[in-house]
C-alpha positions as CSV (number, residue, x, y, z in Angstrom):
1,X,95.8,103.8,93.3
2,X,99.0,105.2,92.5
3,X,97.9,106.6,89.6
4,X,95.9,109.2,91.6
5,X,98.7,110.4,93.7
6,X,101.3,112.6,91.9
7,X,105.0,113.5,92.0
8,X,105.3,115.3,95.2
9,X,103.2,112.6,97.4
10,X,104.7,109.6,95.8
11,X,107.8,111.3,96.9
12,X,106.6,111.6,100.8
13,X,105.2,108.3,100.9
14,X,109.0,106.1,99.6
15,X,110.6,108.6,101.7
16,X,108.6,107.7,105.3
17,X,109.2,103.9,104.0
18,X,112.9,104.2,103.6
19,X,112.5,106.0,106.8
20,X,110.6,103.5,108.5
21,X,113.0,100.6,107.0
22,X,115.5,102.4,108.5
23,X,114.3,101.7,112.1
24,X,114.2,97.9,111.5
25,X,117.9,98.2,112.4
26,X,116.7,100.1,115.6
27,X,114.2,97.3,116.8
28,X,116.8,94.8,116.2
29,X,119.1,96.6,118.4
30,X,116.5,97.1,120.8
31,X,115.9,93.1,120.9
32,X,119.8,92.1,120.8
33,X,121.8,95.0,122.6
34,X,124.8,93.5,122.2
35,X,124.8,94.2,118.2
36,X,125.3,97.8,119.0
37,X,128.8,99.1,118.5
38,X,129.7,100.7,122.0
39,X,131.4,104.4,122.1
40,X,133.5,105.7,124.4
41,X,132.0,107.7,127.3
42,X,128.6,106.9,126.9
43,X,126.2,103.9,128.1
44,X,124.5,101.7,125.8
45,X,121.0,103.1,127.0
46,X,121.7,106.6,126.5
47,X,123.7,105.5,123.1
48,X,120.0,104.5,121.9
49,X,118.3,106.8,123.2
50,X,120.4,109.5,121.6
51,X,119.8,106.9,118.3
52,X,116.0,106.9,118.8
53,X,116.0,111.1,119.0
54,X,117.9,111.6,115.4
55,X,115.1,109.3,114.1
56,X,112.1,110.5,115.2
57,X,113.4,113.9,115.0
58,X,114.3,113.3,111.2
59,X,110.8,111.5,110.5
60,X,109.0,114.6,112.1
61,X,110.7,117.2,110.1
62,X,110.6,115.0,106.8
63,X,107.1,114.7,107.5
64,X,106.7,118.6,107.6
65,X,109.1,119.6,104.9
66,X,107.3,117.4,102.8
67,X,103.7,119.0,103.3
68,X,102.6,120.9,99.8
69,X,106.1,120.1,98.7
70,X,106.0,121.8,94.9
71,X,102.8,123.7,96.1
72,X,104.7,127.0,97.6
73,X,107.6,128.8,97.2
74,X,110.2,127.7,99.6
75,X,111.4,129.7,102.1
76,X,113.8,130.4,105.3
77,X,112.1,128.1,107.3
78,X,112.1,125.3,104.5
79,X,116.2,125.8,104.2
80,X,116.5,125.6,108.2
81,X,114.7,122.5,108.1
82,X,116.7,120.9,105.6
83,X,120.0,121.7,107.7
84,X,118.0,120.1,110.9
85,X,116.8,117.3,108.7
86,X,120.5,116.4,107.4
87,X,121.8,116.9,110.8
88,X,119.6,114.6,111.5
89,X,120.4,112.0,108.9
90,X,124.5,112.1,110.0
91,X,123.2,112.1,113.8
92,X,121.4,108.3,113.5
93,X,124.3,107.2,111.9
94,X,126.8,108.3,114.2
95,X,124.7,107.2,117.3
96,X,124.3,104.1,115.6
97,X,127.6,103.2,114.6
98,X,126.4,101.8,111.0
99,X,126.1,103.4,107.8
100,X,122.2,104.0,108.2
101,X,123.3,108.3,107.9
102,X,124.0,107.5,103.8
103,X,120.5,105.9,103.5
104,X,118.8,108.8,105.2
105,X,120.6,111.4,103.2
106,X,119.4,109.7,99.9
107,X,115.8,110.6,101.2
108,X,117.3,114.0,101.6
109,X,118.5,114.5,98.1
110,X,115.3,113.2,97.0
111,X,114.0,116.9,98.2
112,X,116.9,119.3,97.1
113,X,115.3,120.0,93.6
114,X,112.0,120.5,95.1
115,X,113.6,123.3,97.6
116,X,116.7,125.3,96.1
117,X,118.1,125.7,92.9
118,X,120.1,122.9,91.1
119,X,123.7,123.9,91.9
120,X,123.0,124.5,95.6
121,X,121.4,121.3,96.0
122,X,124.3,119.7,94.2
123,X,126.5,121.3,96.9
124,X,124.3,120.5,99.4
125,X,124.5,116.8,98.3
126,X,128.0,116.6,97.6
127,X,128.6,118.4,101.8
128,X,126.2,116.1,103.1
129,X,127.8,113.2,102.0
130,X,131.5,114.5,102.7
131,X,130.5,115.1,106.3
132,X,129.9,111.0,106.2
133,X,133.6,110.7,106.4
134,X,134.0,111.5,109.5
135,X,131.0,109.1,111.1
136,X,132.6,106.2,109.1
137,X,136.0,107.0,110.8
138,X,135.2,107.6,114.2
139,X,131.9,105.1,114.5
140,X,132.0,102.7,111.9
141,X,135.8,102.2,112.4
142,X,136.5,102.3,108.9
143,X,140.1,103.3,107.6
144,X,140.1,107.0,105.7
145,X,140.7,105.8,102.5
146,X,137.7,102.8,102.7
147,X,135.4,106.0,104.4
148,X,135.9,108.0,101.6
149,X,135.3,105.3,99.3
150,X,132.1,104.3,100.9
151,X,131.2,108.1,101.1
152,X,131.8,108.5,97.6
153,X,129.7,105.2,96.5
154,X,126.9,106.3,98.9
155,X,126.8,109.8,96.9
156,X,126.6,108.2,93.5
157,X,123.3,106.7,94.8
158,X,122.2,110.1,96.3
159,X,122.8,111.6,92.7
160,X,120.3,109.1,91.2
161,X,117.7,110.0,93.8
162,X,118.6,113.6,92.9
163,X,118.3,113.4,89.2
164,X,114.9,111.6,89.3
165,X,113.7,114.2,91.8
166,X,115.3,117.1,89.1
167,X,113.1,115.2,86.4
168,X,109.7,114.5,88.7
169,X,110.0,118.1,89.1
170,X,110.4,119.6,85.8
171,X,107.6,116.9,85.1
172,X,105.4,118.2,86.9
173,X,106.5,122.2,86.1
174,X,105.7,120.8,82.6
175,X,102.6,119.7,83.6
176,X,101.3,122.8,85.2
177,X,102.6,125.4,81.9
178,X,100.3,122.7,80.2
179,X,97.5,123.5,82.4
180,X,97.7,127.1,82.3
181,X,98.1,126.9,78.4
182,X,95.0,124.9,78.0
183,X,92.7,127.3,80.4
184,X,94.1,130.1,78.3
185,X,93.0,128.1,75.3
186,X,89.5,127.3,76.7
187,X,88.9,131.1,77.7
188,X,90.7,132.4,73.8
189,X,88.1,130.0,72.5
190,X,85.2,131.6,74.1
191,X,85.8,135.2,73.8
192,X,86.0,134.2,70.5
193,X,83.0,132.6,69.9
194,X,81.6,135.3,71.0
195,X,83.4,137.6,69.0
196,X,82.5,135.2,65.7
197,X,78.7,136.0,67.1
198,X,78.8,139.3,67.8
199,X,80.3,139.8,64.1
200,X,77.9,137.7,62.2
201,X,75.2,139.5,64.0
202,X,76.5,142.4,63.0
203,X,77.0,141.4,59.4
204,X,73.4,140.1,58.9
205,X,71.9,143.3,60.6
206,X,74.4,145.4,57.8
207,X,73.0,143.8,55.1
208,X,69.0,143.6,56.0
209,X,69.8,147.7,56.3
210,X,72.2,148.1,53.0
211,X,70.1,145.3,50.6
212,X,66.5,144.6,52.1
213,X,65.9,148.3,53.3
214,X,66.9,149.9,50.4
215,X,64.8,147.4,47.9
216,X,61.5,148.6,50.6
217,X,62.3,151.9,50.8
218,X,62.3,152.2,46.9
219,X,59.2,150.1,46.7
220,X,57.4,152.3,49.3
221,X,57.9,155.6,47.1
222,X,57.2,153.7,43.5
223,X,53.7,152.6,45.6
224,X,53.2,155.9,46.8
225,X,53.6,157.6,43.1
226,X,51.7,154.5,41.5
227,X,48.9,155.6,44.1
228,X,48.2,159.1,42.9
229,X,48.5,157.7,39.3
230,X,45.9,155.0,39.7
231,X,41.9,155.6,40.4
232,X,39.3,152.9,41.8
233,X,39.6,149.7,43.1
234,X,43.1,149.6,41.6
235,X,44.2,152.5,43.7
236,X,42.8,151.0,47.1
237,X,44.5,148.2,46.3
238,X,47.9,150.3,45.5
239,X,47.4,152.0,49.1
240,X,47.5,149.0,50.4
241,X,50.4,147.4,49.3
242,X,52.0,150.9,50.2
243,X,51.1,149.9,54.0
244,X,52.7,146.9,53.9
245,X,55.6,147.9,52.3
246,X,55.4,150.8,55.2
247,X,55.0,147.8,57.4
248,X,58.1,145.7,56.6
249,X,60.2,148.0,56.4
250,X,59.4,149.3,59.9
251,X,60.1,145.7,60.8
252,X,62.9,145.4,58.9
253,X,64.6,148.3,60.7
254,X,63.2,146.8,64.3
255,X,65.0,143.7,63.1
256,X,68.3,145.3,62.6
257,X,68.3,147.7,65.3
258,X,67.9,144.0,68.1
259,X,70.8,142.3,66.0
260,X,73.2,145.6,67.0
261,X,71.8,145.8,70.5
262,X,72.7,141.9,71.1
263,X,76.4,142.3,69.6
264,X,78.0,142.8,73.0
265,X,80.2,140.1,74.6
266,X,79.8,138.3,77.3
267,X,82.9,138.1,79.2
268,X,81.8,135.7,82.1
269,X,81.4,133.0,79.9
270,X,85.9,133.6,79.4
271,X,87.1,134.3,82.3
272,X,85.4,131.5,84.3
273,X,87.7,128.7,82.8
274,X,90.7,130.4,83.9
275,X,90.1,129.2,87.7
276,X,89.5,125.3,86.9
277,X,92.0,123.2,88.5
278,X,94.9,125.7,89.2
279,X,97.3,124.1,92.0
280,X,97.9,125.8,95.1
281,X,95.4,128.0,94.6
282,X,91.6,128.2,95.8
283,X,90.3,130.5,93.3
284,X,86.7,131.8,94.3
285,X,85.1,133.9,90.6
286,X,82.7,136.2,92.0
287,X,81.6,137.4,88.1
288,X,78.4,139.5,87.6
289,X,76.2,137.0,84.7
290,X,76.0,138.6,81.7
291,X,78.8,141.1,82.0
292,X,78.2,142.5,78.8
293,X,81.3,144.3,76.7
294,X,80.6,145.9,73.2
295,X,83.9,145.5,71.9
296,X,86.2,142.4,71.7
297,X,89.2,144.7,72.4
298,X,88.0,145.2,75.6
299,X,86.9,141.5,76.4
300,X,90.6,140.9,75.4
301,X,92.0,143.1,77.5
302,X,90.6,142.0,81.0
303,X,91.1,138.4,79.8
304,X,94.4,138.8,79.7
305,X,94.7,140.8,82.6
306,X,92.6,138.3,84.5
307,X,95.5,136.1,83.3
308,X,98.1,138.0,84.9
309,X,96.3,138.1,87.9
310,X,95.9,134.4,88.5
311,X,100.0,134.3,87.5
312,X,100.8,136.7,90.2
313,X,99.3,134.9,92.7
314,X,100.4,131.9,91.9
315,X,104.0,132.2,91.5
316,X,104.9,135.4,93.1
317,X,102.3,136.3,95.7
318,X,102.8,132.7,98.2
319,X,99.3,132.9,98.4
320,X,96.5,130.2,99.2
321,X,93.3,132.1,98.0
322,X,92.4,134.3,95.3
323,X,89.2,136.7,94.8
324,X,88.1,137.9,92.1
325,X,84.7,139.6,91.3
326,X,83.8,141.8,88.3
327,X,80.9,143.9,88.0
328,X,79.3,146.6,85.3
329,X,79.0,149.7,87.0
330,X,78.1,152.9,85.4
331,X,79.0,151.7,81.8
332,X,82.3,150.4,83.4
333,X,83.5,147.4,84.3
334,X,84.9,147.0,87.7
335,X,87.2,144.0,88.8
336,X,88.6,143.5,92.0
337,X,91.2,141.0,92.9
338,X,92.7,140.3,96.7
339,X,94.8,137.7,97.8
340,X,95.8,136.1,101.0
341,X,99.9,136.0,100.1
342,X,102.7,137.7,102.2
343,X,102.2,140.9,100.4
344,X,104.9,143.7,100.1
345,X,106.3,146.6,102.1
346,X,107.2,148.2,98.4
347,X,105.2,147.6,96.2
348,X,108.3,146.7,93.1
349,X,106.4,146.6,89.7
350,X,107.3,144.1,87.4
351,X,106.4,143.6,83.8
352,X,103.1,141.9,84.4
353,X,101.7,144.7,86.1
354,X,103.1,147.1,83.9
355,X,101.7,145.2,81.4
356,X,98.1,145.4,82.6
357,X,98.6,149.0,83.7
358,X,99.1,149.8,80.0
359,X,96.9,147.7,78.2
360,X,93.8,149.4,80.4
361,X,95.0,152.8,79.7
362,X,95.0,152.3,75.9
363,X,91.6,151.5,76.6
364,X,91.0,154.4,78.8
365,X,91.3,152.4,82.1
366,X,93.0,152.5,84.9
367,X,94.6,150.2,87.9
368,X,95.1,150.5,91.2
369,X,97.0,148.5,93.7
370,X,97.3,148.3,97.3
371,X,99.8,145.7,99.6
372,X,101.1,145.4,102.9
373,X,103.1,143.2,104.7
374,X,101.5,139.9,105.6
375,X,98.0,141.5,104.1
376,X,98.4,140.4,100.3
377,X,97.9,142.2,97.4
378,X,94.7,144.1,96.2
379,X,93.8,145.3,92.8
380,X,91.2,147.5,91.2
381,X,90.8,147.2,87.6
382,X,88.8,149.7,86.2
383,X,87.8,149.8,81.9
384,X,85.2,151.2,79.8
385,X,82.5,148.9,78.4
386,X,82.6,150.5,75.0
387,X,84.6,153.7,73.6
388,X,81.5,156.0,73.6
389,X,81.1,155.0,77.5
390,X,84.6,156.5,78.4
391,X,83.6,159.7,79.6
392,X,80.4,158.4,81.9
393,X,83.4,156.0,83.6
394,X,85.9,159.3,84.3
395,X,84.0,159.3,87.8
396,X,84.3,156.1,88.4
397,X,88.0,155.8,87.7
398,X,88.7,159.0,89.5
């Protein structure tokens, strides 16, 4: 069972048990009040209460937080959270007069890799627990020196919890460049098996023309002299070994002429395994079948820009589904993308997209991209299914 659940959920699930530990103390306190530590200016009912509110609160916002944890980028509202959250933490241990605020923040550092950068969450950590002080003093009744000591221990173990999170994360970063890598491989592959077949093809189909056609078509003409040479039955039968030489060579010519017709590359059959288990992102491939290119060039060019796409959306765009459909239109191909991210108000190009922009206008393409706030990003890829077809597509890119 675990073995189906990866880094991010096994992370969620120990920290709502160390949660949920965590309020054994709380029913016990419940049964036997007089195991809680009274503070000044406040009744034992509303001490609990209070108690009971920094718990539930911190198990409700842990739960939250922790929803596609390492699935999105984090945000504002991820940060505010984790202040709440560690607030949170300090507040059941204060209320409770124990130590239970150091257990709760280990949970806590168990999520700072996931949601900031490495130094801030080791500031983050390193606050959290120093704010501990205090609670020790005050509720705990510990002396300074044996509250900083304990706060001090209690942050070793929160560095632990931090370091394994740091790993789990870079485990599973690991895991998803390894992914990527391997549907690039899968889609190389097949663009260039086809390539391989559209080269053979064209390699037999050269030489039936150079070897074959030339052996016919100088058998045709010796026929046709041997037959005003010869007279009789020997003639007839010259004429009509000159028809089927005709003949084959007609159908040697047929034969070559289909072998360069089928050498164009069918790009659906590489660009579908780009979308095949791509995390965080529901990828819906809307690609006309065949979608026929004549020159591997080409096919390489919307692969890779295919490629970028998918990378866009993933890591820059915060969004949950990607379209993509391609079509041949007009001896073009067309490919439009859209997503469902946060979009842009300015549209900032980066090197991806200058990237794609360039490698379709060596090609005589041409890209178009359209964002607004809170409405994604849209592209229109536009490229020429062979050089020759460049001028019919001017219309279309226009």
């Amino acid at each position: 069972m675990l073995a189906r659940l990866n880094h991010t959920r096994l992370l969620r699930y120990a920290g709502l048990f160390t949660w949920a530990t965590v309020g054994l103390w709380l029913i016990n306190v419940w049964i036997d009040p007089s195991l809680l530590e009274p503070q000044p200016g406040g009744s034992p009912i509303l001490q609990v209460l209070r108690w009971l509110a920094a718990y539930l609160a911190f198990g409700a916002v842990y739960w939250w937080i922790t929803h596609q944890l390492g699935q999105r980028r984090p945000g504002v509202v991820d940060h505010l959270l984790l202040l709440v959250l560690t607030a949170c933490a300090i507040g059941v241990g204060y209320f409770s007069g124990t130590g239970l605020s150091s257990i709760l923040l280990m949970v806590v550092a168990g999520l700072l890799p996931w949601l900031m950068p490495v130094r801030y969450g080791l500031l983050w950590l390193i606050c959290g627990n120093v704010a501990t002080i205090p609670v020790f003093v005050g509720a705990v009744d510990f002396p300074p020196m044996l509250a900083v000591l304990q706060s001090l221990a209690y942050m070793g173990f929160s560095s632990l919890v931090f370091v394994t999170a740091l790993v789990a994360r870079q485990q599973a970063e690991a895991r998803e460049e390894q992914r990527r890598l391997n549907a690039e491989l899968r889609a190389t592959r097949a663009l260039l098996g086809e390539s391989v077949r559209v080269n053979e093809r064209t390699r037999i189909s050269r030489e039936l023309h150079d070897l074959l056609g030339h052996h016919l078509t100088a058998l045709s003409l010796n026929l046709e002299v041997a037959g005003h040479l010869s007279e009789g039955r020997v003639k007839e039968h010259v004429q009509q070994a000159h028809t089927l030489a005709r003949l084959l060579l007609t159908d040697v010519r047929e034969a070559v002429s289909q072998l360069r017709e089928g050498g164009a590359i069918d790009l659906s059959a590489a660009l579908l395994p780009l979308a095949e288990n791509v995390p965080a992102l529901d990828i819906h491939m809307d690609i006309e079948a065949p979608l026929m290119l004549d020159e591997p060039e080409r096919a390489h060019v919307l692969l890779r820009c295919t490629q970028e796409i998918i990378t866009n959306a993933v890591r820059h765009a915060g969004a949950r589904n990607l379209w993509i459909n391609a079509r041949r239109q007009n001896d073009c191909i067309t490919m439009h993308a859209r997503d469902d991210g946060h979009g842009a108000a300015n549209l900032v190009t980066g090197n991806g997209l200058r990237g794609m922009r360039e490698r379709l206008a060596q090609h005589g393409g041409d890209l178009k991209i359209e964002t607004r706030p809170q409405a994604g990003f849209s592209l229109q890829l536009t490229l020429p299914a062979s050089a020759a077809a460049a001028a019919a597509c001017e219309g279309v890119i226009a």
